[in-house]
C-alpha positions in Angstrom: -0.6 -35.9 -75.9 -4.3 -34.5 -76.8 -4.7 -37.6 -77.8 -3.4 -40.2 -75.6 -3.6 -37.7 -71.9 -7.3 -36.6 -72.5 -9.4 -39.7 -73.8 -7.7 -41.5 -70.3 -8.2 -38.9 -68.3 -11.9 -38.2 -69.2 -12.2 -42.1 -69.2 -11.0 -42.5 -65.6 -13.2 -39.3 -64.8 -16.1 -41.3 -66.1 -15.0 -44.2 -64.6 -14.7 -43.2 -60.8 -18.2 -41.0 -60.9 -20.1 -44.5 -62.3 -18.5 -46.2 -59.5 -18.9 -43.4 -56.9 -22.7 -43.4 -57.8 -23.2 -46.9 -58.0 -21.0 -48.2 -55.1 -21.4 -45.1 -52.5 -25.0 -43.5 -53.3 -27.1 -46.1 -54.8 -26.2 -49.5 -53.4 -24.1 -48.5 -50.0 -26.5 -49.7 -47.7 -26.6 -52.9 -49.7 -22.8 -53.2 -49.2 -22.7 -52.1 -45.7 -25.5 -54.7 -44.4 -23.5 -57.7 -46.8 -19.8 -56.4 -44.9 -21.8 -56.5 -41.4 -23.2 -59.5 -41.5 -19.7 -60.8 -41.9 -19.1 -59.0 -39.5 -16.8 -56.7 -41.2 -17.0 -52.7 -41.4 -17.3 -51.2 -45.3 -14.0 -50.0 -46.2 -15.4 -46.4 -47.3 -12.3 -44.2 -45.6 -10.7 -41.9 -48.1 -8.0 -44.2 -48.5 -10.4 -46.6 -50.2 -11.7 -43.9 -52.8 -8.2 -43.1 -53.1 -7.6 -46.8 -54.1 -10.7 -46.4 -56.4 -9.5 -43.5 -58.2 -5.9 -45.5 -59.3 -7.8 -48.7 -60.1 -10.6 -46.0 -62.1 -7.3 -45.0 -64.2 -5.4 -47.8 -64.3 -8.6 -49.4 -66.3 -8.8 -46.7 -68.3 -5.0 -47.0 -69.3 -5.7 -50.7 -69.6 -8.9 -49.8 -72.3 -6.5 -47.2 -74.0 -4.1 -50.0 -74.7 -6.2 -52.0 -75.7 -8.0 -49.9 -77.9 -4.7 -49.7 -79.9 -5.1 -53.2 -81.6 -8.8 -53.6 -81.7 -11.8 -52.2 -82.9 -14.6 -50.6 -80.1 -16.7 -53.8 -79.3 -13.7 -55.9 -79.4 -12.2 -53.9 -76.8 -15.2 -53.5 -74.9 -15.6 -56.6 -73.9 -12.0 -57.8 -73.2 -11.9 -54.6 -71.0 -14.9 -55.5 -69.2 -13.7 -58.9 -68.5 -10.5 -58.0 -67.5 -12.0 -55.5 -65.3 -15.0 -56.8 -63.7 -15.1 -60.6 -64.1 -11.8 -61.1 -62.9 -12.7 -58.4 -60.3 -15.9 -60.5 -59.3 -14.0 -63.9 -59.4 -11.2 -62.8 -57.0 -13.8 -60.9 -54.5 -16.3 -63.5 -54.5 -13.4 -66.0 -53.3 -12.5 -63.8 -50.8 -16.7 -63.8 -49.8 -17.3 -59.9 -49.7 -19.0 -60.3 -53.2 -22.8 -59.4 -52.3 -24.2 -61.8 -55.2 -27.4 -60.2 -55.3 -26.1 -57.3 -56.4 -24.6 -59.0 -59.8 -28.4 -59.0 -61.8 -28.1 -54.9 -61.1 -24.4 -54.3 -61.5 -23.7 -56.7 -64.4 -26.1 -54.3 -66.9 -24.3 -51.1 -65.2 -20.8 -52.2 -65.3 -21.2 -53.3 -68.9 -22.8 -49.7 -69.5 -20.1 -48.0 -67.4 -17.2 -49.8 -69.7 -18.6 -48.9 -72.6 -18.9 -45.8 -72.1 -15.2 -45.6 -70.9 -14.8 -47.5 -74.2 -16.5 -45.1 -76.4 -14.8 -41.9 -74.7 -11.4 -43.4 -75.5 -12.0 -44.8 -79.2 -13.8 -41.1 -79.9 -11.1 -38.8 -78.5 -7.6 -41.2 -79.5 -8.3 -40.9 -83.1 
């Protein structure tokens, strides 16, 4: 349980504080002006960090997982393209994507899953 509980838990920890930081104290504004000029409010309720938090562990259960069968850059990578490209894809086709942010959030999501990586591959062995 040490094993398996922990390095997703602390994951998912790490997880939701790089998106609260990113998403809530560094960028909001950005996100708020994108949302209102189509004209749409930011969905920043509790509900929506609530949603955060499952999608924050579900990604970590899903880099756990994959963590099983390969090796720490291997799994970085599919986990950040499962988790973020596809993320991207399907909220840039819904146009709420703010594309500018992609040159600053790229580097930082890549950072924040391999971190989330790393915490996972240290603690499971």
């Amino acid at each position: 349980m040490k094993k398996t509980v922990l390095p997703v838990f602390l994951a998912a920890i790490w997880i939701v504080l790089s998106e609260f930081i990113r998403n809530e104290i560094l960028f909001k504004s950005y996100w708020v002006d994108h949302y209102n000029t189509l004209h749409l409010n930011f969905p920043s309720e509790p509900i929506n960090g609530a949603m955060w938090g499952i999608w924050s562990l579900c990604f970590a259960i899903g880099i756990f997982i994959l963590s099983k069968k390969f090796n720490l850059i291997q799994t970085f990578v599919l986990s950040w393209f499962f988790g973020f490209v596809w993320m991207w894809i399907v909220i840039g086709n819904l146009s709420v994507l703010p594309f500018g942010l992609l040159p600053i959030a790229i580097p930082l999501s890549l950072l924040e899953t391999f971190l989330a990586t790393w915490i996972i591959k240290k603690l499971s062995r």
